[in-house]
C-alpha positions in Angstrom: 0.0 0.0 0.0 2.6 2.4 -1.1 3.0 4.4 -4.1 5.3 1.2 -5.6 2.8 -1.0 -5.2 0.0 0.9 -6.6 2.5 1.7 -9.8 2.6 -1.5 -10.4 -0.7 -2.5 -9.9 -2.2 0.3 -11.8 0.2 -0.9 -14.8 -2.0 -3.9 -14.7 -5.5 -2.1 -14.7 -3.9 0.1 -17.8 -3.7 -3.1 -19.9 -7.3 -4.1 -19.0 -9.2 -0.8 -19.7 -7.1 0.1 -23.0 -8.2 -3.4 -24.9 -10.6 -2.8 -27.0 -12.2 -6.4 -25.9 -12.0 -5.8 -22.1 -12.9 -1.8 -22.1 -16.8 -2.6 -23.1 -16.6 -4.9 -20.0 -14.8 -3.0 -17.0 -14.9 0.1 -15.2 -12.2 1.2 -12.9 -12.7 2.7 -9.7 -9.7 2.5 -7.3 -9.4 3.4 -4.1 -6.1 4.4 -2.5 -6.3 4.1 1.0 -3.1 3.3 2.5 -0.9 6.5 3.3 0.7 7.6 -0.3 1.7 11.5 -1.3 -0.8 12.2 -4.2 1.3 14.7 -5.7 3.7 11.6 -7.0 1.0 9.7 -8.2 -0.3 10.7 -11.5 -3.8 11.1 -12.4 -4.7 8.3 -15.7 -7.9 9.1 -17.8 -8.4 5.4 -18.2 -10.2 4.7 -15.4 -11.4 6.9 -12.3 -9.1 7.0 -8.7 -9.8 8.1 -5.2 -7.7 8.6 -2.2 -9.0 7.6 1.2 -12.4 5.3 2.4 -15.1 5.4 0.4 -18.5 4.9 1.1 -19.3 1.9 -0.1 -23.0 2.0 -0.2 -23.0 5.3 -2.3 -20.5 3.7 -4.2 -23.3 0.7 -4.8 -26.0 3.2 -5.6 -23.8 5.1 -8.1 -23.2 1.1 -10.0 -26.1 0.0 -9.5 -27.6 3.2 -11.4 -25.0 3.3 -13.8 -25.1 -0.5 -14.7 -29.0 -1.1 -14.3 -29.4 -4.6 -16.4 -25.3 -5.6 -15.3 -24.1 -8.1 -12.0 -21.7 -5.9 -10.4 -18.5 -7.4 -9.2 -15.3 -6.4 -7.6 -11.7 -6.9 -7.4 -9.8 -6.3 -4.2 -6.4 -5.8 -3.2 -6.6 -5.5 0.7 -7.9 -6.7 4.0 -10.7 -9.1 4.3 -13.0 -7.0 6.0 -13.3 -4.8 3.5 -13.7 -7.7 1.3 -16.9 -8.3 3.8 -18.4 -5.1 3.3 -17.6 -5.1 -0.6 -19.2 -8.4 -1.1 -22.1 -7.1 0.9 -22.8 -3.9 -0.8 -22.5 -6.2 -4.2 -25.4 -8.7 -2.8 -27.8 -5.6 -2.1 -27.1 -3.9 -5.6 -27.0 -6.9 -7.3 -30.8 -7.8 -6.1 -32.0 -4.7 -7.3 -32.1 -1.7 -4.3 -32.8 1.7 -5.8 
């Protein structure tokens, strides 16, 4: 959770959401939340990043609006808990909460 590790994992997002096959597929959302200086990390068009703890049920309304007819997943890089509270918040969106 430093700014190493999230170079090298956002090399690996880059590749997904710039093939043409892939792009029509995924949307990327990351969420930095370990401590890293922003002002070495450099902002990509490809795909949407945050810095600290988001709220994950906003985050849920915002997909489940913007992906009405979709099954919302989610890939995480982090503690379980949060892996808890993502797979919840994909279980209510995915049944259909406005």
């Amino acid at each position: 959770r430093d700014e190493i590790e999230f170079s090298s994992f956002k090399d690996l997002l880059t590749t997904i959401v710039t093939d043409e096959q892939l792009r029509g597929i995924f949307a990327m959302h990351t969420y930095i939340t370990g401590e890293v200086d922003l002002k070495k990390i450099k902002a990509d068009e490809e795909f949407h990043q945050f810095a600290g703890r988001p709220d994950w049920n906003r985050v849920g309304k915002e997909l489940h609006v913007a992906y009405p007819n979709c099954e919302v997943g989610v890939f995480l890089c982090g503690p379980a808990p949060i892996g808890k509270q993502l797979a919840a918040m994909c279980s209510k969106f995915n049944n259909g909460p406005n």
